[in-house]
VEXDREN-2710 file (C-alpha; in Angstrom, 1 decimal):
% VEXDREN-2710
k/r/px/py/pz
1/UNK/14.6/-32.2/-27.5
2/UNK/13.2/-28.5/-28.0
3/UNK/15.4/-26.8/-30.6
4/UNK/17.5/-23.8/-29.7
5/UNK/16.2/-20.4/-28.6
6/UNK/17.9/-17.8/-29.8
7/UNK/18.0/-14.6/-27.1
8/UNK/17.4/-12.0/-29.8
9/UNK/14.2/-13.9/-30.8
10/UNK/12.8/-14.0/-27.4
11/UNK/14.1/-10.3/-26.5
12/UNK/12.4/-9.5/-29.8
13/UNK/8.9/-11.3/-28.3
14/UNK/9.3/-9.7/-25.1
15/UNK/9.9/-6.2/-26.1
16/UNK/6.9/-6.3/-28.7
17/UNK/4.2/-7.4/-26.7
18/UNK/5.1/-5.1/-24.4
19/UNK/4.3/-2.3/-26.5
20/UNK/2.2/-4.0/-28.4
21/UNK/4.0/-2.8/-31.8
22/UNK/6.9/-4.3/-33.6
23/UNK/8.2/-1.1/-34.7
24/UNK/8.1/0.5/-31.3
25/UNK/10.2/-2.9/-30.2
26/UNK/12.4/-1.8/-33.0
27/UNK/13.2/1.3/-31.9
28/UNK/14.0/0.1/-28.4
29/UNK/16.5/-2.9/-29.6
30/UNK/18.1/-0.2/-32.3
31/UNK/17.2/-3.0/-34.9
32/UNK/14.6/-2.8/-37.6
33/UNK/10.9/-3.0/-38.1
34/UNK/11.4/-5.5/-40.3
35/UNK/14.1/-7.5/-38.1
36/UNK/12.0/-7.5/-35.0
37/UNK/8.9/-9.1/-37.0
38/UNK/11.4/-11.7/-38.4
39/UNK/12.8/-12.9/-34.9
40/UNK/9.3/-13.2/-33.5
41/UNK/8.2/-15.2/-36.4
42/UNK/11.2/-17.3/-36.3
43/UNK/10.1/-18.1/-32.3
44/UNK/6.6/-19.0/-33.4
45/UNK/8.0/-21.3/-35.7
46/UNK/10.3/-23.0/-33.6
47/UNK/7.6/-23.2/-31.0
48/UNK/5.3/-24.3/-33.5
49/UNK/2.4/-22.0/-31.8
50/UNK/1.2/-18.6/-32.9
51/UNK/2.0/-15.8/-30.4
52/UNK/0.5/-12.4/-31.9
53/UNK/-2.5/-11.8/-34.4
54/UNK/-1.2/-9.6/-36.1
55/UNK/-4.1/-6.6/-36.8
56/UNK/-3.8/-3.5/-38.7
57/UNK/-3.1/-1.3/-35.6
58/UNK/-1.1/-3.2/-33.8
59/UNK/-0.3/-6.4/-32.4
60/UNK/-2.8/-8.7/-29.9
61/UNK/-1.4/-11.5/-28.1
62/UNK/-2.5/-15.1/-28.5
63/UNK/-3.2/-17.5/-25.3
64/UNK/0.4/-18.8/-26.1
65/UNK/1.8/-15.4/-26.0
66/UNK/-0.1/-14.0/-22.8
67/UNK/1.6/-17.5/-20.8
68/UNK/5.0/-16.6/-22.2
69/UNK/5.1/-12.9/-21.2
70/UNK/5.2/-12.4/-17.6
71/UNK/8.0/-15.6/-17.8
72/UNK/9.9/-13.8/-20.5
73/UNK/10.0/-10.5/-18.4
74/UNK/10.4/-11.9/-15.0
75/UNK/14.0/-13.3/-16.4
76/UNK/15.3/-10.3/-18.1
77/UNK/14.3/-8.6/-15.3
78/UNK/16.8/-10.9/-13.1
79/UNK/19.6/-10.9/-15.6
80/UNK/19.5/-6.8/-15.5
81/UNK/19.7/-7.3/-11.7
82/UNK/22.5/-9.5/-11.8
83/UNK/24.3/-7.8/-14.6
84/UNK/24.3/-4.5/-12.3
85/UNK/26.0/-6.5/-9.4
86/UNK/29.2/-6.3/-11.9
87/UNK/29.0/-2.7/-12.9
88/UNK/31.9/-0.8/-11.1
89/UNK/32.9/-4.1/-9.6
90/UNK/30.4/-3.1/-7.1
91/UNK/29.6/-7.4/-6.5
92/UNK/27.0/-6.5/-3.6
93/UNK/25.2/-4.1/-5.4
94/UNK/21.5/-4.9/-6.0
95/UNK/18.5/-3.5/-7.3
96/UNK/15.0/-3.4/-5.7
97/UNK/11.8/-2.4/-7.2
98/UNK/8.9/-1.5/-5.3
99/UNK/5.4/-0.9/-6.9
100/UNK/2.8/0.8/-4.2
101/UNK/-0.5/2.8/-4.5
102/UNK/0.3/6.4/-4.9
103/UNK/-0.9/7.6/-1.6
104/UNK/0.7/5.0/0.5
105/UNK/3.8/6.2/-1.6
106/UNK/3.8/9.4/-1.3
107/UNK/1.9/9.9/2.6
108/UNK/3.8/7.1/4.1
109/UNK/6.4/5.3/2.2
110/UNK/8.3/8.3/1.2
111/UNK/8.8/9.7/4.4
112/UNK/10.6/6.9/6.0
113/UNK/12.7/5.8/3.2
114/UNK/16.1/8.2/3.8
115/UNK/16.5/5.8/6.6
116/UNK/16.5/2.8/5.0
117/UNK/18.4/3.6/2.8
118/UNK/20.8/5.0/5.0
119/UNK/20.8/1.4/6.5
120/UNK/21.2/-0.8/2.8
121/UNK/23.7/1.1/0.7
122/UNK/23.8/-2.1/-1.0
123/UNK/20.7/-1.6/-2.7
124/UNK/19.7/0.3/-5.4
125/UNK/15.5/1.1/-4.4
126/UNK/13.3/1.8/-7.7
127/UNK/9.7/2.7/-6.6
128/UNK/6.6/3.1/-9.0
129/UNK/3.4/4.1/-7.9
130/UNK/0.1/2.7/-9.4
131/UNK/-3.9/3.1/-8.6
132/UNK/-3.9/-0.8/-7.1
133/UNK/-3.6/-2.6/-10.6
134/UNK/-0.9/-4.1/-10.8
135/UNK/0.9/-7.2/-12.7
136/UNK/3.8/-8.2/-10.3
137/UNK/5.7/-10.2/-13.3
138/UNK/4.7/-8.1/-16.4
139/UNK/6.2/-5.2/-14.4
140/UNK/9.1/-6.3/-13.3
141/UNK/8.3/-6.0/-9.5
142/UNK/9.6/-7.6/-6.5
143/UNK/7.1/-6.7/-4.1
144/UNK/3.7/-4.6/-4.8
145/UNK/2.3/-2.6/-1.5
146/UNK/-2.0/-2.9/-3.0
147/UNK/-4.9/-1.6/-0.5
148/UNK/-8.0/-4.5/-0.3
149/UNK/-9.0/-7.4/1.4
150/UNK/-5.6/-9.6/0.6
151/UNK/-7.5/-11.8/-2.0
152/UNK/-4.9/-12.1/-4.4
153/UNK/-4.9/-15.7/-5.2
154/UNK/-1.0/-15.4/-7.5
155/UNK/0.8/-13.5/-4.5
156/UNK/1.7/-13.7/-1.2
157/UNK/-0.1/-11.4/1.0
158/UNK/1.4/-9.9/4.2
159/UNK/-1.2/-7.5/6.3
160/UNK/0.8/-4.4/7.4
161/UNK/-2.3/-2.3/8.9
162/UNK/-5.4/-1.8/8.3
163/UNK/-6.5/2.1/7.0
164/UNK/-10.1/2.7/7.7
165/UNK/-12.1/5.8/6.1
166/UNK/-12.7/9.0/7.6
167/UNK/-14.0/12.2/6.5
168/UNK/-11.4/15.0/5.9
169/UNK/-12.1/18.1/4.5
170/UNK/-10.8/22.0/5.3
171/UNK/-11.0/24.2/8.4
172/UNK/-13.5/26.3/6.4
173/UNK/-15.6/23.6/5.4
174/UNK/-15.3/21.8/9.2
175/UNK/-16.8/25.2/10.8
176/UNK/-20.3/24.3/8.5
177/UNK/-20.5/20.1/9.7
178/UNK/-21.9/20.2/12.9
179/UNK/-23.8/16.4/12.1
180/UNK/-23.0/14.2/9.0
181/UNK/-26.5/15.2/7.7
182/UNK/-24.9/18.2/7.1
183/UNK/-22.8/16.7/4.5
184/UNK/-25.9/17.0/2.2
185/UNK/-25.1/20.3/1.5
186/UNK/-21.4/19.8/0.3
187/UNK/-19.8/18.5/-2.1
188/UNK/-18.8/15.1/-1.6
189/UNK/-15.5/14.0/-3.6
190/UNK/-15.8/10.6/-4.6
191/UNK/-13.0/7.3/-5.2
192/UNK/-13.0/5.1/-8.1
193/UNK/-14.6/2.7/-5.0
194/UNK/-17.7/4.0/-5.4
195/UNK/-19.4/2.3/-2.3
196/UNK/-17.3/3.7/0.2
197/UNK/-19.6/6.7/0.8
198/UNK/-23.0/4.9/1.0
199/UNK/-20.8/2.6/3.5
200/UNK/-19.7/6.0/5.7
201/UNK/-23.1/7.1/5.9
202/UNK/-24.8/3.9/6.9
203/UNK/-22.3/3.5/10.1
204/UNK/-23.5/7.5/11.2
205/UNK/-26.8/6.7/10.6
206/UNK/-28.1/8.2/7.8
207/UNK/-29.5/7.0/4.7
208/UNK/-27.1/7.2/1.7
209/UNK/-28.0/9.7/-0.9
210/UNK/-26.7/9.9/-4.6
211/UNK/-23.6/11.4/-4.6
212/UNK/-22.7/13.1/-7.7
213/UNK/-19.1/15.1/-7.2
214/UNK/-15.9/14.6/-8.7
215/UNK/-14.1/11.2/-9.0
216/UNK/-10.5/10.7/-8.3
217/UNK/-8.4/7.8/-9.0
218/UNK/-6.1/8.6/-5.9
219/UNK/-7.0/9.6/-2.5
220/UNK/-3.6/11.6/-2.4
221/UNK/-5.1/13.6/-5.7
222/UNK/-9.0/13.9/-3.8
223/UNK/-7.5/15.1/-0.5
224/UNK/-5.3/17.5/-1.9
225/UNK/-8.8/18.8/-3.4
226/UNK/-10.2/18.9/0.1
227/UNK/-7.1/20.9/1.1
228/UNK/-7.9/23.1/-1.7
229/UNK/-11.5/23.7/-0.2
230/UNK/-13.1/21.6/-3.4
231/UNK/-15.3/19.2/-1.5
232/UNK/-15.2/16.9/1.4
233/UNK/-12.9/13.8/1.1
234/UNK/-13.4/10.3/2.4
235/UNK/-10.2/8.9/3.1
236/UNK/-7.4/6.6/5.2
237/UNK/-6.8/9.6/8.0
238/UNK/-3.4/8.1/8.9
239/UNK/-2.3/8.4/5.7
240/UNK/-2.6/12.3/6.2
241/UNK/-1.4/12.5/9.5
242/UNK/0.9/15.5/8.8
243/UNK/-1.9/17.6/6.8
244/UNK/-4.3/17.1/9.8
245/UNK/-1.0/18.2/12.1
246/UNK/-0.3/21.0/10.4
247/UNK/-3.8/22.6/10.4
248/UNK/-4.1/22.0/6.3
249/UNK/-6.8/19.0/7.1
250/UNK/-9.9/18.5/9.8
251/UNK/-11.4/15.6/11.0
252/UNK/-15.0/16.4/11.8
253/UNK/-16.7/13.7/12.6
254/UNK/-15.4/10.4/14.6
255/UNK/-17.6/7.9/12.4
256/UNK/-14.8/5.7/10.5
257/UNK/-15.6/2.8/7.9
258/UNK/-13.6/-0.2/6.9
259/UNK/-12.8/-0.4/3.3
260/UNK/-9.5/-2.5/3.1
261/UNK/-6.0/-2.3/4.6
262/UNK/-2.6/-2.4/3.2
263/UNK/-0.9/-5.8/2.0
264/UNK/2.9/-6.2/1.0
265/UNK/2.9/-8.6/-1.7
266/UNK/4.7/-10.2/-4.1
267/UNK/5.1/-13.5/-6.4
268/UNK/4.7/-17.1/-5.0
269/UNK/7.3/-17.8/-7.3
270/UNK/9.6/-15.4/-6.9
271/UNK/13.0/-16.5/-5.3
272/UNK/13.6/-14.0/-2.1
273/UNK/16.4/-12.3/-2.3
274/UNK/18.6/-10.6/0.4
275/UNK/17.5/-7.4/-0.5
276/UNK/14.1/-8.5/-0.7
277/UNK/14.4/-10.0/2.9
278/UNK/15.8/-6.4/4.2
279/UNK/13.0/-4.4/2.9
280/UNK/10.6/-7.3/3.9
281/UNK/12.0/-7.0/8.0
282/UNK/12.3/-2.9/7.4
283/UNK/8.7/-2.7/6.4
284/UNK/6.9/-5.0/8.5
285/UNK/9.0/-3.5/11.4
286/UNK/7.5/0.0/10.6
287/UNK/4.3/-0.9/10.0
288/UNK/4.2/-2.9/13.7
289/UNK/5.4/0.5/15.1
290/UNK/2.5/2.3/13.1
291/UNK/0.1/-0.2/14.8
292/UNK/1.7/-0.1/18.0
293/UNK/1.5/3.8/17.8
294/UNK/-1.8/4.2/16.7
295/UNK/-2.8/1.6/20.1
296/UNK/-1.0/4.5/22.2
297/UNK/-3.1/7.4/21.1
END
């Protein structure tokens, strides 16, 4: 039978290879340098398996340690959730966290969310925004919104639309595109997806160039540079529907490409809960009304 396992010890575990740093795990527990590298070595002996190399800067993980992790924080993470169902003798209470890619977040997520949480007082929505890497159970997450193809071989994937590429840029720059050749003569602001260009200009025709301008991490961040009269943008248009409204963004051309769509995901093994299941129906639910809208005009 596998001896005991004393909570502090695998709190202790948990905490440092987070950061990486047994005395940044110190600081969060309120407990010592010194205590923090006792418990974990006390786990690794009643293991009987190594899980840091321990280096002069810091910590590494073993194999052992990297397979422990994402359990180890995947379980606090659901004892803090149950935990807050007690606070306040609130029983119902429950809290949500959403990771998404920060322009789904901020273009189209945001927008919509007064109303549902009008609708689930219940629960208590935490949202993080990321550039699409993402670690479902290191972070604590119970559903991740990613932009791709859906190959994600540890999650579930559910399509909620596809998002192809056009090119946006200012009303000042739009009065000089008369033909995508003319793009030659701009600056073209780039994604960390660095294909997406030479894939634009192959479905208009046109023989891709090197492309040298500024990359971005976020296609919020590169259109708000296009806004800004910076460059020319290649990015999901629907995402910017109410820059392109208000006057802020043009479409020149009609040419789109297909780079990837959005995907609700989340852990195979991850129990659903109910306030999983209400954010699962409200989202799917708006994202059919998205496609349904985007079939109307």
């Amino acid at each position: 039978m596998r001896p005991y396992l004393p909570l502090n010890a695998l709190r202790a575990f948990e905490s440092s290879a987070r950061y990486l740093s047994f005395t940044q795990a110190a600081q969060e527990m309120h407990v010592t340098q010194a205590a923090v590298s006792q418990q974990v070595r006390m786990l690794e002996e009643r293991l009987g398996t190594v899980l840091f190399k321990r280096l002069p800067r810091g910590l590494e993980m073993t194999d052992e340690g990297r397979l422990l992790f994402p359990v180890l924080t995947n379980a606090f993470a659901h004892i803090e959730a149950v935990l807050k169902q007690f606070e306040h003798n609130h029983h119902s209470h429950e809290v949500l966290t959403i990771g998404a890619v920060g322009t789904f977040a901020v273009s189209w997520l945001m927008p919509r969310l007064k109303a549902f949480r009008e609708n689930n007082s219940f629960i208590e929505l935490r949202l993080l925004t990321n550039n699409n890497l993402v670690n479902l159970a290191a972070e604590g997450l119970d559903f991740a919104i990613r932009f791709g193809d859906g190959s994600w071989p540890t999650t579930q994937n559910i399509l909620l639309f596809e998002a192809p590429l056009t090119v946006l840029c200012s009303p000042d720059i739009a009065q000089r595109l008369n033909h995508p050749q003319d793009l030659q003569k701009e600056t073209l602001l780039r994604s960390y997806r660095t294909e997406e260009w030479n894939n634009w200009l192959t479905t208009a025709g046109l023989e891709p160039w090197i492309i040298s301008g500024p990359m971005f991490d976020s296609s919020r961040l590169m259109v708000e540079a296009a806004i800004l009269g910076e460059g020319v943008a290649l990015a999901p248009g629907q995402m910017f529907s109410r820059e392109l409204a208000a006057g802020l963004l043009v479409r020149p051309f009609d040419h789109y490409v297909d780079a990837g769509s959005y995907w609700l995901t989340s852990l195979k093994s991850r129990p659903t809960t109910p306030a999983m299941q209400c954010f699962h129906d409200w989202l799917i639910g708006e994202a059919t009304n998205e496609k349904q809208a985007s079939l109307i005009t």
